[in-house]
TORKOL-4160 file (C-alpha; in steps of 0.2 Angstrom, whole numbers, padded with zeros to 4 digits, m for minus):
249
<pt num="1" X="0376" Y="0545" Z="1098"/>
<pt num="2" X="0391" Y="0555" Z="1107"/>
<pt num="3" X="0402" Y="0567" Z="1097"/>
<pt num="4" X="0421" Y="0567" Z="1100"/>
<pt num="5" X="0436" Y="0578" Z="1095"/>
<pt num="6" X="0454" Y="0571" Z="1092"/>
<pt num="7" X="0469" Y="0577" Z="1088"/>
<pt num="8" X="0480" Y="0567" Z="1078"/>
<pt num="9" X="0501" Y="0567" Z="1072"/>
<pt num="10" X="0506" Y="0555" Z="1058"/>
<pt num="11" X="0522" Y="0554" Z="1046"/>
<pt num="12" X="0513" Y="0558" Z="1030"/>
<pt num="13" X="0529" Y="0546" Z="1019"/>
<pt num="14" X="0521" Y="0531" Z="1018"/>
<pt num="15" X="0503" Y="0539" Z="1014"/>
<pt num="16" X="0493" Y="0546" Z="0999"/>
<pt num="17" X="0486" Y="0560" Z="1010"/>
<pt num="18" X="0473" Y="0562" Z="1022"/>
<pt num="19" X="0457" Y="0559" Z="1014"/>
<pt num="20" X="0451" Y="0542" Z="1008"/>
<pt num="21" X="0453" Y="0535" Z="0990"/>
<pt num="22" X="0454" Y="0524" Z="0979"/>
<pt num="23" X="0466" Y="0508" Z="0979"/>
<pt num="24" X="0476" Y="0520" Z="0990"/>
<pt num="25" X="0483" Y="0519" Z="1008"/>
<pt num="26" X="0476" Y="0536" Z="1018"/>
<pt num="27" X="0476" Y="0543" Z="1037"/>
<pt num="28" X="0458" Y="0544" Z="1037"/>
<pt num="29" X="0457" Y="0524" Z="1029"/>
<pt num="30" X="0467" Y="0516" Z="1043"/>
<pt num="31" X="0458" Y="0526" Z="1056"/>
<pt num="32" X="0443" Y="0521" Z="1051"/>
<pt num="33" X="0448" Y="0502" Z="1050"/>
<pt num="34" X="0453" Y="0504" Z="1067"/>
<pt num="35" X="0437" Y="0512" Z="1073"/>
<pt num="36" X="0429" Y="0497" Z="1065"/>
<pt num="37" X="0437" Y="0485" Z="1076"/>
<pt num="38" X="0435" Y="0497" Z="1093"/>
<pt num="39" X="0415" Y="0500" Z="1089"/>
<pt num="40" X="0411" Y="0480" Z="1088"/>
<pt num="41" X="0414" Y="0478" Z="1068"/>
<pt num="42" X="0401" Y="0493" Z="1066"/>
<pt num="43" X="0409" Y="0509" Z="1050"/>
<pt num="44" X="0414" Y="0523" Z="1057"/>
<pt num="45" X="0414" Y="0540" Z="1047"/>
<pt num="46" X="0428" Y="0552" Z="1051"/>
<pt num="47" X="0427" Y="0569" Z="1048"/>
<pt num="48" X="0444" Y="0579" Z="1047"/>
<pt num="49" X="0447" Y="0597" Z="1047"/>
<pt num="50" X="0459" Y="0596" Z="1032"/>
<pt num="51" X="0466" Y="0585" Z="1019"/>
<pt num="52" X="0484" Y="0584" Z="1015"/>
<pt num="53" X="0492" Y="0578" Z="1000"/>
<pt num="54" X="0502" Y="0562" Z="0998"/>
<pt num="55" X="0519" Y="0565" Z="1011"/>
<pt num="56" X="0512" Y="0580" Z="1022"/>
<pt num="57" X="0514" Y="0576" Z="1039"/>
<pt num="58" X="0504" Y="0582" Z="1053"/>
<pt num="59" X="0506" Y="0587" Z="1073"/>
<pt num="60" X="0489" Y="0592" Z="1074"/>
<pt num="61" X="0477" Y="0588" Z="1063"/>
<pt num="62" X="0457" Y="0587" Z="1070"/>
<pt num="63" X="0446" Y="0576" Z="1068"/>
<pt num="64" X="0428" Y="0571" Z="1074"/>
<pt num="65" X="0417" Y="0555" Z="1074"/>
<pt num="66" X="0402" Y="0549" Z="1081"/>
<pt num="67" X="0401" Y="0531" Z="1092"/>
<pt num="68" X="0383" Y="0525" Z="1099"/>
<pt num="69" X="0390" Y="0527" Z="1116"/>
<pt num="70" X="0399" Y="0539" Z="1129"/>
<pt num="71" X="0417" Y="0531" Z="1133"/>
<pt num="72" X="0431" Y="0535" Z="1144"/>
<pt num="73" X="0441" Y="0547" Z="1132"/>
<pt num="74" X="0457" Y="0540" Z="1141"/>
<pt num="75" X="0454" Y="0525" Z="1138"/>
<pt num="76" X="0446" Y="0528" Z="1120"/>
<pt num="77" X="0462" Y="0536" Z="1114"/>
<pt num="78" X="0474" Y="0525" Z="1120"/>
<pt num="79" X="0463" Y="0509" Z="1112"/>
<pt num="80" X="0464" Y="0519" Z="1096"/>
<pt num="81" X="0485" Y="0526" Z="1097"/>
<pt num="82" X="0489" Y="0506" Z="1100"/>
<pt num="83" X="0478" Y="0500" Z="1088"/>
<pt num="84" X="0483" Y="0513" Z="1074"/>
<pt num="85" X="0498" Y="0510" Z="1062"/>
<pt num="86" X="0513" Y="0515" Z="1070"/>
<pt num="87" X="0513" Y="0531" Z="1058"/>
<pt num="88" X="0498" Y="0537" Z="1065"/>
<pt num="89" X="0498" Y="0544" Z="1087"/>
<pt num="90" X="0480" Y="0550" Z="1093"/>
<pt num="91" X="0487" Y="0565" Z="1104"/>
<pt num="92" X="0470" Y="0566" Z="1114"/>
<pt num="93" X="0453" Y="0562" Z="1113"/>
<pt num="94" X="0436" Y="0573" Z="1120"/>
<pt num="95" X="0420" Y="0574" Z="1118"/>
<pt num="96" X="0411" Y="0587" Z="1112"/>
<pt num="97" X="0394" Y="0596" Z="1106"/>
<pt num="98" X="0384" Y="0589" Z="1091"/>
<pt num="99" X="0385" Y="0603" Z="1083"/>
<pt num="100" X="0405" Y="0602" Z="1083"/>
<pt num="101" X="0414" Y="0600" Z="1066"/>
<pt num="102" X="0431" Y="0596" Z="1064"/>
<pt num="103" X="0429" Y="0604" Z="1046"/>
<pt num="104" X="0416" Y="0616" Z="1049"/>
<pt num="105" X="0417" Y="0625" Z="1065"/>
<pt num="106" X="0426" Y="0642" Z="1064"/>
<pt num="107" X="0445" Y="0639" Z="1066"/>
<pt num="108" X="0462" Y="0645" Z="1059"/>
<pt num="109" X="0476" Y="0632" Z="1055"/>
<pt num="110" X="0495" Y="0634" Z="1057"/>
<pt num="111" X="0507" Y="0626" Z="1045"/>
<pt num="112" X="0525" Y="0625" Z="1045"/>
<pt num="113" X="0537" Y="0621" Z="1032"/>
<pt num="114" X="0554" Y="0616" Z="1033"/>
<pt num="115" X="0569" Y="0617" Z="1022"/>
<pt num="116" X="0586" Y="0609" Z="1021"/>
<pt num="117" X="0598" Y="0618" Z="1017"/>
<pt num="118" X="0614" Y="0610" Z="1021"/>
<pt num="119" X="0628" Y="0605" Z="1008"/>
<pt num="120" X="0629" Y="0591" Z="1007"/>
<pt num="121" X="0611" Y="0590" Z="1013"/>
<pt num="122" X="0605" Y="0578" Z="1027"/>
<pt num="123" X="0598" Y="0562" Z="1020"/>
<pt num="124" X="0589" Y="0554" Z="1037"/>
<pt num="125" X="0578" Y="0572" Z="1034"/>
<pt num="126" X="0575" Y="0566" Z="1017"/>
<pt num="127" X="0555" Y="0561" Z="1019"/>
<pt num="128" X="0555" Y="0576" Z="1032"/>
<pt num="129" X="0563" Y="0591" Z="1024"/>
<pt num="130" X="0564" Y="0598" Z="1005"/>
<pt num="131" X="0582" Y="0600" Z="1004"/>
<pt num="132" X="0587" Y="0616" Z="0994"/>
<pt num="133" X="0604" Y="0616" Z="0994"/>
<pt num="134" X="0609" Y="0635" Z="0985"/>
<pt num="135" X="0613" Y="0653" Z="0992"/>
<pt num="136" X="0601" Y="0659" Z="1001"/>
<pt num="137" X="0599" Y="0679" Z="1010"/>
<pt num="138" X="0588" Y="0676" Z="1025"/>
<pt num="139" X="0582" Y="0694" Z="1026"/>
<pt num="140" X="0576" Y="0697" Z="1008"/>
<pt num="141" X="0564" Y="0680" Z="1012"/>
<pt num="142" X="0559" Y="0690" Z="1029"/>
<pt num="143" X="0557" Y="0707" Z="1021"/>
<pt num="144" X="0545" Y="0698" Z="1007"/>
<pt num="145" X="0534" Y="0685" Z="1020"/>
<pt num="146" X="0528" Y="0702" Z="1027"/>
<pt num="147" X="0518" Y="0705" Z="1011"/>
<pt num="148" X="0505" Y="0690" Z="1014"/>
<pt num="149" X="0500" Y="0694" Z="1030"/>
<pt num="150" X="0483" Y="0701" Z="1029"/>
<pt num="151" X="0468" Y="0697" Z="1018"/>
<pt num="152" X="0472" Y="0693" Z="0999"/>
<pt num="153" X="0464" Y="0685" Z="0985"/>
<pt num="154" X="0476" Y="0670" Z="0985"/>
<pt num="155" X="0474" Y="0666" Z="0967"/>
<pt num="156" X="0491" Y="0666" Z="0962"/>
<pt num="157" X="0497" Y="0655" Z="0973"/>
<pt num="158" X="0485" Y="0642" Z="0970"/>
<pt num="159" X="0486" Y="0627" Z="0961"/>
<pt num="160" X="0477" Y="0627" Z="0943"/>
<pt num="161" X="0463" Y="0617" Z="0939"/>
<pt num="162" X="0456" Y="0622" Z="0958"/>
<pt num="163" X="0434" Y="0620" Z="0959"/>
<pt num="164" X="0438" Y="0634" Z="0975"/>
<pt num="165" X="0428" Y="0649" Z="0967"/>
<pt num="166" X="0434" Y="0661" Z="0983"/>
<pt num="167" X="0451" Y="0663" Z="0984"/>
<pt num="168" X="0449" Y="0675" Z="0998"/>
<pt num="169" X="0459" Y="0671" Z="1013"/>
<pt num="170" X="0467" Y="0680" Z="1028"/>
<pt num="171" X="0483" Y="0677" Z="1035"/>
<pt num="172" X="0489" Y="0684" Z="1052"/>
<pt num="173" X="0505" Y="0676" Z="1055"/>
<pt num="174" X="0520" Y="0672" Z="1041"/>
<pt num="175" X="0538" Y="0671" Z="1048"/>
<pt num="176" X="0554" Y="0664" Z="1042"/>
<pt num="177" X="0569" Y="0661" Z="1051"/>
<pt num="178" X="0582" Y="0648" Z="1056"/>
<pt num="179" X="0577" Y="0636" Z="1071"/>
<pt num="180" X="0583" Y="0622" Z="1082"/>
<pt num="181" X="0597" Y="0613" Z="1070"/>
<pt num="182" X="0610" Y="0622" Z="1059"/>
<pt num="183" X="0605" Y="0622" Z="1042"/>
<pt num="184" X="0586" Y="0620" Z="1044"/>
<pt num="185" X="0575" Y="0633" Z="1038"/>
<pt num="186" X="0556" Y="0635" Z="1046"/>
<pt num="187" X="0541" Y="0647" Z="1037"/>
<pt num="188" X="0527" Y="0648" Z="1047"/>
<pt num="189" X="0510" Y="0652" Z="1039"/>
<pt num="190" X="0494" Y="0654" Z="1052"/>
<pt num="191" X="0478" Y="0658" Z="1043"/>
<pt num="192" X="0460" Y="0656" Z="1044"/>
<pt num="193" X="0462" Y="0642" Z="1028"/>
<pt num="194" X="0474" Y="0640" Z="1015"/>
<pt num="195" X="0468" Y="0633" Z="0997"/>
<pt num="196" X="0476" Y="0619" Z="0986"/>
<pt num="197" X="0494" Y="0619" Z="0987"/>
<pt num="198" X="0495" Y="0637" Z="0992"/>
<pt num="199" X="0508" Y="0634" Z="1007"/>
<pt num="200" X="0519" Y="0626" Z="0997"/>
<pt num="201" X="0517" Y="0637" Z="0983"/>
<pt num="202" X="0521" Y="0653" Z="0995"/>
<pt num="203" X="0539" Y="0643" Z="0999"/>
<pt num="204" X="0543" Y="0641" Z="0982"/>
<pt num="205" X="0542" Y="0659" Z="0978"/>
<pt num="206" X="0551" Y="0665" Z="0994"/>
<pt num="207" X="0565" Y="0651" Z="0990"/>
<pt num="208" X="0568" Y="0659" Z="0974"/>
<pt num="209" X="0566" Y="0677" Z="0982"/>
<pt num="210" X="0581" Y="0671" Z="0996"/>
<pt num="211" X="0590" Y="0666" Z="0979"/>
<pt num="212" X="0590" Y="0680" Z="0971"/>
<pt num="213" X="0579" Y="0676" Z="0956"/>
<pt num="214" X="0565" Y="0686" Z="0960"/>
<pt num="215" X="0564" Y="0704" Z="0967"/>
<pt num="216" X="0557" Y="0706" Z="0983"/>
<pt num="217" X="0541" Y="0716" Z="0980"/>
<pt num="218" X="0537" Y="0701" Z="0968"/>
<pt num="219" X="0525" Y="0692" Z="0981"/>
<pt num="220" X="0514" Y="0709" Z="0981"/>
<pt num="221" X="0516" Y="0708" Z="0960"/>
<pt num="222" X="0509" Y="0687" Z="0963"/>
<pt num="223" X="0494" Y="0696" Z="0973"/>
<pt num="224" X="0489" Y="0709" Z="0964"/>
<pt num="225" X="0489" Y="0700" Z="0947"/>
<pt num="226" X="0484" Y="0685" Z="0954"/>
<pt num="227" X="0494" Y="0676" Z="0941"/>
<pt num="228" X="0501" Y="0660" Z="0946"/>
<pt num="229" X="0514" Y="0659" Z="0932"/>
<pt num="230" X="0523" Y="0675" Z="0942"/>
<pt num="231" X="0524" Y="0665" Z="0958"/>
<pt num="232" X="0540" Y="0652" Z="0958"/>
<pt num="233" X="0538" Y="0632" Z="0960"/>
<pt num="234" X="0529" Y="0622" Z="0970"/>
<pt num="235" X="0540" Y="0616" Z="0984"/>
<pt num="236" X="0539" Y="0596" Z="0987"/>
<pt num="237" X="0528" Y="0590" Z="1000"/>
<pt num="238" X="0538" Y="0582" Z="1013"/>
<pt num="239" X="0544" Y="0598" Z="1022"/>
<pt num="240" X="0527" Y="0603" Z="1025"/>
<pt num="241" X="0519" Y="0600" Z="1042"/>
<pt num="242" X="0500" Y="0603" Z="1048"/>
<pt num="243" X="0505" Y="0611" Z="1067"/>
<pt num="244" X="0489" Y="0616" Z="1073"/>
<pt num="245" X="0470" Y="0619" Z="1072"/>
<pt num="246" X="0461" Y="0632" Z="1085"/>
<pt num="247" X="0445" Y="0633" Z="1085"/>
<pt num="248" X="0434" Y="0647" Z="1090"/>
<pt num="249" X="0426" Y="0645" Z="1110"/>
């Protein structure tokens, strides 16, 4: 069996997330149908490095799967980006060690979010932005960010009912500024893993922060109580974007 690597982009509107389930249409579903047809009517497995929820998008999500044979990559990942629904682009394909996986192997994932705060607010960024038209004070939000870089127990900011017993995670990037368009907001959260909901849960609260509804030391008050009923709303999913995985060499 040879081992490859791809990286995938998908518009998450029209999908109930990433991983397979139930009576449901998912990223990892489709690919797999059309793995099925490549590799002569024989299931494929794929393995991803993270599930997103119903309307998460994705630049760069990874993924890994094993084919009975070694293939031209170039040709393997054009097959598959033709073949694929038209929400779904295969960036690139490589192969790669055995002992590569896509969700197991040592790595750190970057997210973005992004907000739309136009008035009125733009409605062709309506499956690709969370609109959140109010006031807002840009530097309270950058001020607060600066409180979750580092290594946290993210309890707070996670959904309840989570089965993740270690809510430990370490974040080394988190910014917050205007980019690109007027009137669209980015965060930028890179970390080595983020639990349920935690990206969008870290938006809400900094949203509220930018509004003045919560004090600005109030992400250090989420942290050390690790109380989720301090932190603020959890944004809606369409703003957020998987960006990137790196993995370790």
């Amino acid at each position: 069996m040879t081992r490859y690597k791809a990286i995938i982009s998908y518009d998450g509107t029209r999908f109930s997330g990433f991983q397979r389930q139930p009576n449901e249409r998912t990223v990892q579903e489709e690919l797999e149908k059309t793995l099925i047809r490549i590799n002569s009517g024989q299931p494929v497995t794929i393995h991803g490095a993270g599930r997103t929820d119903a309307g998460v998008h994705a630049y760069g999500q990874v993924i890994h799967f094993d084919l009975p044979q070694e293939r031209d990559v170039e040709k393997l990942r054009f097959g598959l980006d033709t073949q694929a629904p038209e929400d779904i682009d295969v960036v690139s394909v490589e192969v790669v060690s055995e002992d590569f996986h896509a969700r197991y192997s040592k790595h750190s994932k970057t997210y973005e979010f992004l907000v739309d705060t136009g008035r009125p607010k733009n409605p062709m960024m309506r499956h690709y932005a969370t609109a959140y038209p109010y006031p807002l004070d840009l530097a309270l939000m950058q001020e607060a960010i600066k409180d979750l870089v580092g290594t946290h127990d993210f309890t707070g900011f996670t959904a309840t009912g989570t089965s993740v017993e270690n809510k430990v995670r370490t974040i080394t990037r988190a910014t917050v500024e205007y980019e690109g368009r007027p009137n669209f907001l980015v965060f930028t959260f890179t970390g080595n893993g983020f639990l349920y909901k935690q990206v969008r849960n870290m938006v809400g609260t900094l949203l509220k922060i930018g509004n003045g509804r919560m004090p600005v030391g109030q992400i250090k008050r989420i942290l050390e109580s690790k109380e989720r009923s301090l932190a603020g709303p959890t944004a809606a999913g369409n703003g957020l974007y998987l960006k990137e995985i790196s993995y370790d060499d």
